[in-house]
Every structure is written in C-alpha cells, then in structure tokens.
NUTITOR-434383 format. One line per field, with one value per residue: x, y, z of N, C-alpha, C in turn; residue in three letters; residue number from 1. Coordinates in steps of 0.1 Angstrom, whole numbers, plus 5000, padded with zeros to 4 digits. Each point is the difference from the previous one (the first is absolute). Example, Ala and Ser with C-alpha at 12.3 -4.5 7.8 and 13.67 -1.06 7.14 Angstrom:
NUTITOR-434383
n_c1 <- [5132 | 4996]
n_c2 <- [4943 | 5011]
n_c3 <- [5078 | 4993]
ca_c1 <- [4991 | 5009]
ca_c2 <- [5012 | 5011]
ca_c3 <- [5000 | 5000]
c_c1 <- [5009 | 4992]
c_c2 <- [5012 | 5011]
c_c3 <- [5000 | 5008]
residu <- [Ala | Ser]
num <- [1 | 2]
***
This chain:
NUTITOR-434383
n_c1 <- [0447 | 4992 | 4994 | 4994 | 5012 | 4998 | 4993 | 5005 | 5001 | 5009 | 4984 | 5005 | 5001 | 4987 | 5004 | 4990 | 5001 | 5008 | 4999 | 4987 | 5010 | 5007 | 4992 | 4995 | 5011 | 5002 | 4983 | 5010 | 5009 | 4988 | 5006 | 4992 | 5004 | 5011 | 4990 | 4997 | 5012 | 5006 | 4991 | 4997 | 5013 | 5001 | 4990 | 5006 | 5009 | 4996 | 4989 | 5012 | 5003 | 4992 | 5001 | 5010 | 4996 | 4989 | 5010 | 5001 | 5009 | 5007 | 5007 | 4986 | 5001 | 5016 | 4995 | 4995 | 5006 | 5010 | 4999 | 4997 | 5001 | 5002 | 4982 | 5007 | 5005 | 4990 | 4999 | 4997 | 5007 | 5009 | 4993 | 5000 | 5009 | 5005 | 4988 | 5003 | 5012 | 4996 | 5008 | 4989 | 4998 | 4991 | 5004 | 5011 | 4991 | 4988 | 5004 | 5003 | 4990 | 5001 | 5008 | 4996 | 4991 | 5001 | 5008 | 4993 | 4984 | 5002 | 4996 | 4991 | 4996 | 5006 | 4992 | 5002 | 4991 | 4997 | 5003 | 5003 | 4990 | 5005 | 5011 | 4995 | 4992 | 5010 | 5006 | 4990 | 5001 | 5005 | 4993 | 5006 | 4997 | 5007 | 4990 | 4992 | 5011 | 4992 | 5008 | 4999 | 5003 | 4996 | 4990 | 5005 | 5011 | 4989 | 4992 | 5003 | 5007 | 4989 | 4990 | 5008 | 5004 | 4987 | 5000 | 5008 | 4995 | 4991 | 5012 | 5006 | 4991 | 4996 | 5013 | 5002 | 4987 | 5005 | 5013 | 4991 | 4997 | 5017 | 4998 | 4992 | 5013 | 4991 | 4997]
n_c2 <- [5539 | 4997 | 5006 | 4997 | 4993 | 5008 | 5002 | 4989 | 4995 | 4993 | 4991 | 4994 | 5011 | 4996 | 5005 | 5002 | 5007 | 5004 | 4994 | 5011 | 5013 | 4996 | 4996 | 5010 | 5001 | 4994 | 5004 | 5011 | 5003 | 4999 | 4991 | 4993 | 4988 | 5008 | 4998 | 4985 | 4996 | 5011 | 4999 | 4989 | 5001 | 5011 | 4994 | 4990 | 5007 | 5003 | 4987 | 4993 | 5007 | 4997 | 4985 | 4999 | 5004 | 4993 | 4988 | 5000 | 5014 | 4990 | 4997 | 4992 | 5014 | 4999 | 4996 | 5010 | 5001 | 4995 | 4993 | 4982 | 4997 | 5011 | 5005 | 5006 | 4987 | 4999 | 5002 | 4991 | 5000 | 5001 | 4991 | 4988 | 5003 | 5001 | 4991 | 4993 | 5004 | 4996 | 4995 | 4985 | 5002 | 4995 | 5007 | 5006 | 4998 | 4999 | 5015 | 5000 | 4993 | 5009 | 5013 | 5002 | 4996 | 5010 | 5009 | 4991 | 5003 | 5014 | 4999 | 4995 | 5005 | 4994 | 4993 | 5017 | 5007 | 5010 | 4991 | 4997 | 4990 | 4992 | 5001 | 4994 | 4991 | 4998 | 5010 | 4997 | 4995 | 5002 | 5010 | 5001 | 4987 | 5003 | 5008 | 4988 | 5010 | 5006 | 5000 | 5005 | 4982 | 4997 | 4990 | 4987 | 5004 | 5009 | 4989 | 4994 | 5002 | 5008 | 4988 | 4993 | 5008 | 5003 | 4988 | 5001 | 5004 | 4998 | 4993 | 5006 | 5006 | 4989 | 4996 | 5010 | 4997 | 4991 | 5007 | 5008 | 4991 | 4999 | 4990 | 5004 | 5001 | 4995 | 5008]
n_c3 <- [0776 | 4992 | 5002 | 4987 | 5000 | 5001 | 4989 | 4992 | 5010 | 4994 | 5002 | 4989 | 5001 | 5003 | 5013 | 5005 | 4991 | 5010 | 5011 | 4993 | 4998 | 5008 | 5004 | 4998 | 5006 | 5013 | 5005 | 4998 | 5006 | 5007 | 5005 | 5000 | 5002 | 4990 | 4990 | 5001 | 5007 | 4994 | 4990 | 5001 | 5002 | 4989 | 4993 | 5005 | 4997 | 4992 | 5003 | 5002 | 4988 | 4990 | 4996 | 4996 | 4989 | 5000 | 5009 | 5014 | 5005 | 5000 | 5002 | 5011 | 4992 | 5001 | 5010 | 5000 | 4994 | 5007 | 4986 | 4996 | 5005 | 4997 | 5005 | 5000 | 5005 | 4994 | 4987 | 5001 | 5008 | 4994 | 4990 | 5008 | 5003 | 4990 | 4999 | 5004 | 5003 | 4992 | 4994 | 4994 | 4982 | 5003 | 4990 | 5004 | 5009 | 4988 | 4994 | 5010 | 5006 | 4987 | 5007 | 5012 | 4992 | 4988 | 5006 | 5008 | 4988 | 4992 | 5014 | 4997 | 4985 | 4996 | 4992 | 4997 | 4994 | 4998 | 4992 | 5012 | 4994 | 5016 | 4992 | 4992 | 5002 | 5007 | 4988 | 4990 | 5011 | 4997 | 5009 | 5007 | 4996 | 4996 | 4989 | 4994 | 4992 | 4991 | 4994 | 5013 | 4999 | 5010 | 5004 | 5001 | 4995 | 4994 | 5006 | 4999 | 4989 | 4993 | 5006 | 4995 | 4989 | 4998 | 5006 | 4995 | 4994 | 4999 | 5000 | 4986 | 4996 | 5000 | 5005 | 4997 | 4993 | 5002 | 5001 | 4997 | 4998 | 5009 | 5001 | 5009 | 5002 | 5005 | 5009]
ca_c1 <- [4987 | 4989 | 4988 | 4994 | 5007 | 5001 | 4990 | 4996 | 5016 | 4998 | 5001 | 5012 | 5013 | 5000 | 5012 | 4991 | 4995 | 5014 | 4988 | 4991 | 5012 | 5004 | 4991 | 4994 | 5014 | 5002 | 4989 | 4999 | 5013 | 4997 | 4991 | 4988 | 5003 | 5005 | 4988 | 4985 | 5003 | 5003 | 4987 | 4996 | 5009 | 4999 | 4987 | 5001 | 5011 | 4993 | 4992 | 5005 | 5004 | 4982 | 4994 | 5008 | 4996 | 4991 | 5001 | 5002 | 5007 | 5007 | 5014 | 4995 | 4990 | 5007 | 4998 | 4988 | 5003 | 5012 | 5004 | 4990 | 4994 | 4996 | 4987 | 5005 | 5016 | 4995 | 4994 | 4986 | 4995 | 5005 | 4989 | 4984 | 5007 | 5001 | 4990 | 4992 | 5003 | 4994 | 5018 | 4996 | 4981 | 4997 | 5003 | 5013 | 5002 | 4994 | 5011 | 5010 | 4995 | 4996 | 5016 | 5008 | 4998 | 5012 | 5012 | 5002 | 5005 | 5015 | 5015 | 5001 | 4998 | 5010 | 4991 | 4985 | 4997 | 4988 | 4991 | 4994 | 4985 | 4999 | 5009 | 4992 | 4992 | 5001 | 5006 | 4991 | 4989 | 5005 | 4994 | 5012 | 5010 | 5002 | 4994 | 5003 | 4990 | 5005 | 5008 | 5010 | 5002 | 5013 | 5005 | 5003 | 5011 | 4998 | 4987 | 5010 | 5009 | 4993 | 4991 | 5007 | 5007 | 4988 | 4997 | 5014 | 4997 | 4993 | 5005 | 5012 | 4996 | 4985 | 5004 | 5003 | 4989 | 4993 | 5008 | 4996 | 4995 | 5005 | 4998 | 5007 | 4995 | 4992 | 5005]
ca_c2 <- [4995 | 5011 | 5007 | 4989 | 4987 | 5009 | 4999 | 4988 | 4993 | 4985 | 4992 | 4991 | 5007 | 4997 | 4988 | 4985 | 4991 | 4992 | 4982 | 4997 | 5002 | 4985 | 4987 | 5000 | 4997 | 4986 | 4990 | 5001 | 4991 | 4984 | 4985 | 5002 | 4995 | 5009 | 5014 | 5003 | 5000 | 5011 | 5013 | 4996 | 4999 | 5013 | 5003 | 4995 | 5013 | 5013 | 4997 | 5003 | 5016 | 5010 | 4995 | 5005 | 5018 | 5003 | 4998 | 5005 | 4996 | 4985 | 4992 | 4989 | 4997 | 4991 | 4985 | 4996 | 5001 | 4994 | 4988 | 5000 | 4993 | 5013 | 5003 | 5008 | 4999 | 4998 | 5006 | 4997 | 5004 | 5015 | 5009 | 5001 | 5010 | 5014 | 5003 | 5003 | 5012 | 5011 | 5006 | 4999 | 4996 | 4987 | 4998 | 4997 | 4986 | 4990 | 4999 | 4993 | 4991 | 4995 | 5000 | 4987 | 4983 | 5001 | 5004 | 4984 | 4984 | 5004 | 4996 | 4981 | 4994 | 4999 | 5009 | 5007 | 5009 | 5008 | 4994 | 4987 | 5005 | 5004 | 5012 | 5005 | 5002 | 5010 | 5007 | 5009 | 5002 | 5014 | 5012 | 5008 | 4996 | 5011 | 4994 | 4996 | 5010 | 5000 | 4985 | 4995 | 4990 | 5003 | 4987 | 4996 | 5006 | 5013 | 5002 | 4996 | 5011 | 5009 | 4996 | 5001 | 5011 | 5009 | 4992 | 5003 | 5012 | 5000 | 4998 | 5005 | 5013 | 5000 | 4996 | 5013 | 5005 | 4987 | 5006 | 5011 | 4990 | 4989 | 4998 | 5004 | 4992 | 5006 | 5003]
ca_c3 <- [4999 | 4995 | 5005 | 4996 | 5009 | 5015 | 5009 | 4997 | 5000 | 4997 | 5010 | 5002 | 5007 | 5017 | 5006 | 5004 | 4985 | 4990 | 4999 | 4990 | 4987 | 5001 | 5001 | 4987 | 4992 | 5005 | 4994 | 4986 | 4999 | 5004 | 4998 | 5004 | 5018 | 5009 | 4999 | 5009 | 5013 | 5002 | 5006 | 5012 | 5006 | 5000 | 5011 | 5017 | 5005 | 5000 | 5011 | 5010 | 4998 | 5003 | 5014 | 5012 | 5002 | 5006 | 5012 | 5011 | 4996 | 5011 | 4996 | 4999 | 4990 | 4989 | 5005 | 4989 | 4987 | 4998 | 4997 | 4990 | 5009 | 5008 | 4997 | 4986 | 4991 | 4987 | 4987 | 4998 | 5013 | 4995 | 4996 | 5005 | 5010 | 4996 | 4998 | 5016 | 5006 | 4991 | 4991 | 4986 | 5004 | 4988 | 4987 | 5003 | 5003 | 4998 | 4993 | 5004 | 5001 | 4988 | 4991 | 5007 | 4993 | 4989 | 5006 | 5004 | 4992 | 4996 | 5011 | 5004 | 4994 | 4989 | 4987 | 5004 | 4990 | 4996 | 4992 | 5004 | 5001 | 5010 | 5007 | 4986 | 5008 | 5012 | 4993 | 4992 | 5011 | 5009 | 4997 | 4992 | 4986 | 4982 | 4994 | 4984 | 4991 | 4986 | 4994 | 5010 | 5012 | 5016 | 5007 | 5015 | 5001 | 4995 | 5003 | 5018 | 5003 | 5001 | 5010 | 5014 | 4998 | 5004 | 5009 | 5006 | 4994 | 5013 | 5016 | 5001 | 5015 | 5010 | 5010 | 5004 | 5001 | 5012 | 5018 | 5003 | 5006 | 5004 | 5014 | 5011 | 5021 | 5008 | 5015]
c_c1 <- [4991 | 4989 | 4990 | 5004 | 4998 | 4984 | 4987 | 5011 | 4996 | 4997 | 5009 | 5012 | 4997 | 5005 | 4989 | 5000 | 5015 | 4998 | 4999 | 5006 | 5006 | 4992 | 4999 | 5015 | 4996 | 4991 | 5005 | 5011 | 4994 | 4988 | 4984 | 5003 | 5004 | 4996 | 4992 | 5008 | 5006 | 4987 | 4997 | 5009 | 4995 | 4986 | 5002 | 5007 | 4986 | 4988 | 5005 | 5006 | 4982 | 5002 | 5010 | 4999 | 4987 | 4998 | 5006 | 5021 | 5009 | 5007 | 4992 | 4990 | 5008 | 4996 | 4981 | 5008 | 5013 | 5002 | 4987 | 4990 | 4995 | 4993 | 5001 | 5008 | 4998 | 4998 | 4981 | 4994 | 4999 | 4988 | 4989 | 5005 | 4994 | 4986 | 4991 | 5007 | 4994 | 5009 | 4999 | 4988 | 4994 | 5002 | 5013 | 5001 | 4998 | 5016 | 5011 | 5003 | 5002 | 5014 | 5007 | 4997 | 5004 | 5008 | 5005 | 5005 | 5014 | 5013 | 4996 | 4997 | 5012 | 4997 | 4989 | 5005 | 4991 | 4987 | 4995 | 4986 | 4995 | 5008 | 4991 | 4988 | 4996 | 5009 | 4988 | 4990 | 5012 | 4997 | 5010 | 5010 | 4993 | 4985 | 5006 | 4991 | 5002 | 5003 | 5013 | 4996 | 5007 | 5005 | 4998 | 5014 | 5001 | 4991 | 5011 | 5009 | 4997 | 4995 | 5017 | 5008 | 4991 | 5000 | 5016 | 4999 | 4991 | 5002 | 5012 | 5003 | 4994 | 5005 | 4999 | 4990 | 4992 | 5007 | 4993 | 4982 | 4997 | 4990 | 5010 | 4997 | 4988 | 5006 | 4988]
c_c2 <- [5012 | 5001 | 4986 | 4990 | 5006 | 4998 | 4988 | 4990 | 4987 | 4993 | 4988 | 5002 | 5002 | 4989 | 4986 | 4994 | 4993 | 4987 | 4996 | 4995 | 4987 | 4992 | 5005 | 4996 | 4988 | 4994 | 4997 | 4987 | 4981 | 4993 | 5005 | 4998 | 5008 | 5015 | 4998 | 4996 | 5011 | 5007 | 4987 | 5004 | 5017 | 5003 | 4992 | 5008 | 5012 | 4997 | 5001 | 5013 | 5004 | 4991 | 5007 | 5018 | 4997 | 4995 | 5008 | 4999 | 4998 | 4992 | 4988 | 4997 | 4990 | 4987 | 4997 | 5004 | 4992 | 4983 | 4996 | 4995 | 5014 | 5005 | 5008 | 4993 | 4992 | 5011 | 4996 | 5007 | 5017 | 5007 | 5000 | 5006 | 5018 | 5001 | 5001 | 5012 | 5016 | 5007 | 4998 | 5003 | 4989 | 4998 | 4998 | 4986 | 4990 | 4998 | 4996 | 4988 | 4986 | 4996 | 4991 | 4988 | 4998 | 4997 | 4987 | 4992 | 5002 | 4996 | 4988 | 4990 | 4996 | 5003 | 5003 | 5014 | 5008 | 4994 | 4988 | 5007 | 5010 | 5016 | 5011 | 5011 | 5009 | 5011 | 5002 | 5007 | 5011 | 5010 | 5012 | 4998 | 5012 | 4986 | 5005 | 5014 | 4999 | 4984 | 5000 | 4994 | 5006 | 4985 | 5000 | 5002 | 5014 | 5006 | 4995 | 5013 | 5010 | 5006 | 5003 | 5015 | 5005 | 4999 | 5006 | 5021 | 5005 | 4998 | 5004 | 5010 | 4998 | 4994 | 5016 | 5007 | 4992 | 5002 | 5014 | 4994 | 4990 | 4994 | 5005 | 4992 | 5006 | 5002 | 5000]
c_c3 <- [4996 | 5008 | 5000 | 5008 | 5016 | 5005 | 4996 | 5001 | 4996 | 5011 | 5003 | 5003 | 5019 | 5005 | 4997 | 4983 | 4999 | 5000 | 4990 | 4986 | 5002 | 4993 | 4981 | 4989 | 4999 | 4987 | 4979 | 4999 | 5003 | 4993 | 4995 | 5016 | 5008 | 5005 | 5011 | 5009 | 5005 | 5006 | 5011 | 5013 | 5008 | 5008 | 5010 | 5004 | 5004 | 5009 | 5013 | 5011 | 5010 | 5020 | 5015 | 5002 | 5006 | 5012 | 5009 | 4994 | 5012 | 4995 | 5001 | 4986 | 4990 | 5003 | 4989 | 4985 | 4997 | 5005 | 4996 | 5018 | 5007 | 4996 | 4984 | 4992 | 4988 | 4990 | 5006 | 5015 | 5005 | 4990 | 5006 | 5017 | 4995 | 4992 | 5016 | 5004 | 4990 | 4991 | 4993 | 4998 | 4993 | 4990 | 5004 | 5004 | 4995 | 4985 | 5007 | 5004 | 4989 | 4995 | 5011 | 4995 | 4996 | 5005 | 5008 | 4989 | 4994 | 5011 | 5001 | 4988 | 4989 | 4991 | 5000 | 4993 | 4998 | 4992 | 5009 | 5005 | 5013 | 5002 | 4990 | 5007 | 5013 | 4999 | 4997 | 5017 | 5007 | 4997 | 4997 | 4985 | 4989 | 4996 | 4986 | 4994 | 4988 | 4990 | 5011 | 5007 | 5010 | 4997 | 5016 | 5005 | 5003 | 5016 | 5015 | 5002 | 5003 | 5013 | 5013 | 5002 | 5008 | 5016 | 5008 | 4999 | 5013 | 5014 | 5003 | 5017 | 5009 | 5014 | 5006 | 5004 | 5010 | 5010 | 4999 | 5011 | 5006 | 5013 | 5015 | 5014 | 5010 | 5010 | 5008]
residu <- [Unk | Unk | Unk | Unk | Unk | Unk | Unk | Unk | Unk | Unk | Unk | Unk | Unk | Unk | Unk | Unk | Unk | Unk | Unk | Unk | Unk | Unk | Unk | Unk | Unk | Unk | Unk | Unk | Unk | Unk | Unk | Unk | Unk | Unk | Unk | Unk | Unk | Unk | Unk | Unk | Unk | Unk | Unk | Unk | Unk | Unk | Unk | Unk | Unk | Unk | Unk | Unk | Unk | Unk | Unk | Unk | Unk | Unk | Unk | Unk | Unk | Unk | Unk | Unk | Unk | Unk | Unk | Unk | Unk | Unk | Unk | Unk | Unk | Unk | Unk | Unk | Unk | Unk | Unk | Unk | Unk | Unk | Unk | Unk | Unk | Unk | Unk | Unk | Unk | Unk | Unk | Unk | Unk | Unk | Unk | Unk | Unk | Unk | Unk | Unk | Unk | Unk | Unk | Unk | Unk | Unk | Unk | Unk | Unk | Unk | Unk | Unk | Unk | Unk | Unk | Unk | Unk | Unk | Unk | Unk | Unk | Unk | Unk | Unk | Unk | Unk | Unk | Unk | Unk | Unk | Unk | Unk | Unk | Unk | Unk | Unk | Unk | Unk | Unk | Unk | Unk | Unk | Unk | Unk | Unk | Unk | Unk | Unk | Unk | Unk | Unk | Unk | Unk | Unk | Unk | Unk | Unk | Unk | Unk | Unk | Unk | Unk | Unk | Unk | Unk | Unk | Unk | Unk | Unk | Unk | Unk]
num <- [1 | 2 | 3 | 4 | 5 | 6 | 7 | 8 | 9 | 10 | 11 | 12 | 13 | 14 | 15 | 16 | 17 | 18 | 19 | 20 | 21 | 22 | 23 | 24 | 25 | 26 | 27 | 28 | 29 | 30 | 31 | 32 | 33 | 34 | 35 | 36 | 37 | 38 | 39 | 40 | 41 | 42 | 43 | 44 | 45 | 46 | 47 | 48 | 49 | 50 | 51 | 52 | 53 | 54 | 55 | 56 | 57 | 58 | 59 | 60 | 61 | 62 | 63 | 64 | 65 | 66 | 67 | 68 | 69 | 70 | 71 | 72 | 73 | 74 | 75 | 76 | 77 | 78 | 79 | 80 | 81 | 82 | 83 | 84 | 85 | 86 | 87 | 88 | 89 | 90 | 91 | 92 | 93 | 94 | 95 | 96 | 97 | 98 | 99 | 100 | 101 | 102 | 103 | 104 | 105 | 106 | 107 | 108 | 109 | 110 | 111 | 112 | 113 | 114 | 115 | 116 | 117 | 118 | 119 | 120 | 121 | 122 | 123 | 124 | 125 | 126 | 127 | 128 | 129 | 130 | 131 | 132 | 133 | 134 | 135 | 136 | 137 | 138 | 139 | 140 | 141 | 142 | 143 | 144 | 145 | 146 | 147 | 148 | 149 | 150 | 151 | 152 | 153 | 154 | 155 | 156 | 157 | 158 | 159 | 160 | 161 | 162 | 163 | 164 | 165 | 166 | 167 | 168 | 169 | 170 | 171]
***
C-alpha cells in the first residue's frame, strides 16, 4: 500500500459500508419494485438499529421493537419512533415518511409504477431526491432512488452515534 492509500483510505472499504455496496449491487440488478422495497426494507433495518441504540439496554427492550403488534414493530411506527426519540431530524422524516407510501403502494398494489400521477408526485416532494440540472431529467425513478440512497447514506452510521447517547437506568 502507498503512502497515499495509507493515509486517505477508501471509505467503502469500512466494515459498516459493506451494507451499503450490497444494496447499491442489488438496486442495479431490480425491478423498479424491487428497488423500492429493498431501500424500504434497508431503512426499517437501519431505524431500528438508531431506536434500540438509543434505549436503555435490556433484553426487555426486544418486546418494543419485535413483531408487527410491538410499539416499534412497524416501518411507519419506527419513523415517528426515531423522530420523537431525537435519531432523526424532520427532513429525514418527513422523507421517509414519503418513501414508506411509496414503498406500501409498490407491496400492495399490482399495477403500479413510477409514472402513476400519485407516486409522481410524492417523488418530486422529497427533499433529499437529485434535482433536475442542465438538459438532465432525474424523474420520479431518479428522484425516489436518490432521495432513498441519501436517506440510507445518512443512517448508515448513526445507530452508533445514537449508543454514545444511549439512554440509561436511573437508580
């Protein structure tokens, strides 16, 4: 290794980005469907990561985050979880928020697409999506993916930074 690689190391070569390198394989190889349920799937992984680093830690904290009936055991519950506990901040949320809609009509709808006015629509309102520069359209394809990479990019680490933090038992 050179001097150079020695003292600028590739951040994608840290254990925590291997995740990341995944997903970005994965997102090339799928669906549209299978794009947005992946980063949906990946940010419910990574909320839950922030919410249980920032609770008391107890073997009883699994009983708030495990199964869907459990104060956590939703995607939807999970963001407005990790916005009260302080792990997101409003823009995270109001973007995530956004990608869970998505991310529903794509698991319940049969046909449904980037071009249906509605998914259209709340794709152009994510504050994180790539904007349109130059003669380059994003889209609503361009603008979900984007918005969720960022959105995954951003929380990649932050369960880690939210146990330096954690809640503790009083005595």
């Amino acid at each position: 290794m050179d001097e150079v690689s020695e003292a600028f190391p590739n951040p994608l070569d840290q254990p925590h980005m291997r995740r990341f390198q995944a997903l970005l394989k994965e997102m090339k190889e799928e669906s549209p469907r299978g794009m947005v349920l992946i980063c949906g799937a990946l940010l419910d992984e990574h909320l839950i990561e922030c919410i249980k680093a920032r609770l008391v830690d107890h073997p009883a904290v699994d009983k708030l985050t495990g199964g869907f009936n459990a104060p956590f055991g939703t995607f939807s519950s999970r963001i407005v979880g990790a916005l009260a506990l302080g792990v997101i901040s409003s823009v995270e949320y109001q973007d995530l928020e956004i990608v869970r809609g998505i991310r529903n009509d794509f698991a319940h709808q049969i046909v449904v697409g980037f071009n249906d006015p509605s998914i259209r629509d709340r794709c152009a309102n994510l504050s994180l999506a790539a904007k349109d520069y130059g003669q380059v359209t994003v889209g609503p394809e361009g603008q979900f993916s984007t918005a969720a990479v960022a959105l995954i990019m951003r929380l990649t680490n932050r369960a880690h930074y939210v146990s330096q933090h954690r809640l503790m038992h009083e005595t």
